[in-house]
BAKOL-984188 format. One record per residue (C-alpha): x, y, z; residue number from 1. Coordinates in pm, whole numbers. Example, Ala and Ser with C-alpha at 12.3 -4.5 7.8 and 13.67 -1.06 7.14 Angstrom:
GURO        X        Y        Z   pos
GURO     1230     -450      780     1
GURO     1367     -106      714     2
REM end
This chain:
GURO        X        Y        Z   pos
GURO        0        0        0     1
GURO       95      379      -91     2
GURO      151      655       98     3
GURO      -21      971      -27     4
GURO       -5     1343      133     5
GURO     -334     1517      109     6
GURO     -242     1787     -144     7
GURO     -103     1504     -357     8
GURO     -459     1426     -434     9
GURO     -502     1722     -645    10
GURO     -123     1745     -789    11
GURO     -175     1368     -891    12
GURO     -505     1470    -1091    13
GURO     -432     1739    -1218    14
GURO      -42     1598    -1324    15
GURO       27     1707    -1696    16
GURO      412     1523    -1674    17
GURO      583     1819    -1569    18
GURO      767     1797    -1259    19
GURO     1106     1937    -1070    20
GURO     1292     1688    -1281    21
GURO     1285     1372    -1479    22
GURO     1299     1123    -1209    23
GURO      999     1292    -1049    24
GURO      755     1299    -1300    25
GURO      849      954    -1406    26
GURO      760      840    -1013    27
GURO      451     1070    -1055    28
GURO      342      891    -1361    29
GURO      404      583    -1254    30
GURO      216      620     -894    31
GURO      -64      738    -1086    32
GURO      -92      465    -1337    33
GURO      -70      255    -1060    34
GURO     -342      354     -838    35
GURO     -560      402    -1149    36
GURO     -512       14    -1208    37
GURO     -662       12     -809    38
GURO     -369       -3     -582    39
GURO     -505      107     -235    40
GURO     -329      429      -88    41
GURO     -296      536      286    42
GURO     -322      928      355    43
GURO      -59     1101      525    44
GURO       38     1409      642    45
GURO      490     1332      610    46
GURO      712     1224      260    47
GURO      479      972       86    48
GURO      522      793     -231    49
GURO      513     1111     -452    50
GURO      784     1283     -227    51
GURO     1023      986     -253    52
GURO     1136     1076     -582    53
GURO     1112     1458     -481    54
GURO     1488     1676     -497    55
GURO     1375     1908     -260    56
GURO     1278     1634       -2    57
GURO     1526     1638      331    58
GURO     1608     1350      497    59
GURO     1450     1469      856    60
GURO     1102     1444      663    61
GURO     1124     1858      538    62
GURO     1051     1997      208    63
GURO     1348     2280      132    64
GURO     1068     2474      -60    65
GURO      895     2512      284    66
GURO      816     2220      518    67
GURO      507     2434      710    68
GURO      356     2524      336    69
GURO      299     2177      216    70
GURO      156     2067      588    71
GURO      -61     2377      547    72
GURO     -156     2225      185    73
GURO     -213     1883      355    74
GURO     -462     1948      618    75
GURO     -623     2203      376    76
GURO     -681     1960      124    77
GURO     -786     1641      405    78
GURO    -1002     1891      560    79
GURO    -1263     1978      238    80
GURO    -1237     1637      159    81
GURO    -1356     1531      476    82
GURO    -1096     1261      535    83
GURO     -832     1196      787    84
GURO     -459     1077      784    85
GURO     -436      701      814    86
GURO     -768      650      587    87
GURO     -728      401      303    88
GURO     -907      445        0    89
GURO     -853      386     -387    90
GURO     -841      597     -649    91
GURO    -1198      521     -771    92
GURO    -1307      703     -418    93
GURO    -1090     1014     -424    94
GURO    -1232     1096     -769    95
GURO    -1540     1135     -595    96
GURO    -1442     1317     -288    97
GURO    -1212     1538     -525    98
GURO    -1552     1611     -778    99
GURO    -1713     1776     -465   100
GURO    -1462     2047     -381   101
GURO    -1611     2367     -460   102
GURO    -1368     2653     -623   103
GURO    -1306     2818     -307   104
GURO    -1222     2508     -132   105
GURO     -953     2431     -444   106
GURO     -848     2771     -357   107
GURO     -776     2745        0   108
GURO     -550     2391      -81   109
GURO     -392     2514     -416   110
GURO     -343     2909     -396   111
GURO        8     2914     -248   112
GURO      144     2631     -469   113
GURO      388     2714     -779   114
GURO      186     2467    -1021   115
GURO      -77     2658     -999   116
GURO      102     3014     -972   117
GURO      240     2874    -1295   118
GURO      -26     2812    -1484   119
GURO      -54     2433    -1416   120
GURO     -268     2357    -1287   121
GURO     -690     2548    -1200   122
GURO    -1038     2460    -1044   123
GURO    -1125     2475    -1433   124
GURO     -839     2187    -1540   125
GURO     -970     1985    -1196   126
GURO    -1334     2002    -1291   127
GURO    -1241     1831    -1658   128
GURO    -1037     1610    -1537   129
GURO    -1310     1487    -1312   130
GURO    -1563     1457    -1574   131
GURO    -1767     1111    -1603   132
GURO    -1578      853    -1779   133
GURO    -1868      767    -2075   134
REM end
């Protein structure tokens, strides 16, 4: 089973293959490929599968773009999902819990993250993503 910060819930759907470098969006790609194929995950609020492959991650568990930032980012996003750290779900489920978040709510987990501040990633880009599969 996976490990899987909140805000990576949102980075993983809205993930276009860019990344910090090649190794990471190769990890991100795979991750996603396989929870899509219905690999349980475990949320978490430390490093998690997505992180592993991460340059900026610090051994003591730290993020050198700002350790507080991404917690803030990971109990903003667990908290308008409604979830908890140490819940296992699949992918299948997040897409629904993820469909529900109103813009404002996308807002207070995304707005201080460079993806977005870089064009990456929007509530717009979420809500196609998480269109019905017909």
């Amino acid at each position: 089973m996976r490990d899987v910060r909140g805000h990576h819930l949102f980075c993983m759907t809205l993930f276009s293959g860019h990344g910090y470098d090649q190794a990471f969006a190769e990890n991100m790609a795979q991750l996603i490929d396989t929870l899509q194929a219905g690999e349980s995950f475990r949320l978490v609020l430390e490093q998690d599968s997505v992180c592993s492959a991460c340059p900026n991650r610090q051994a003591d568990g730290g993020c050198t773009l700002g350790t507080e930032n991404v917690l803030h980012r990971d109990r903003a996003a667990l908290e308008v999902l409604g979830l908890s750290a140490g819940q296992e779900l699949d992918w299948a489920q997040a897409r629904k819990w993820l469909a529900a978040v109103t813009e404002a709510e996308f807002e207070a987990v995304c707005q201080k993250c460079r993806w977005a501040a870089e064009g990456l990633c929007s509530f717009a880009l979420l809500r196609e993503r998480l269109k019905p599969e017909v």
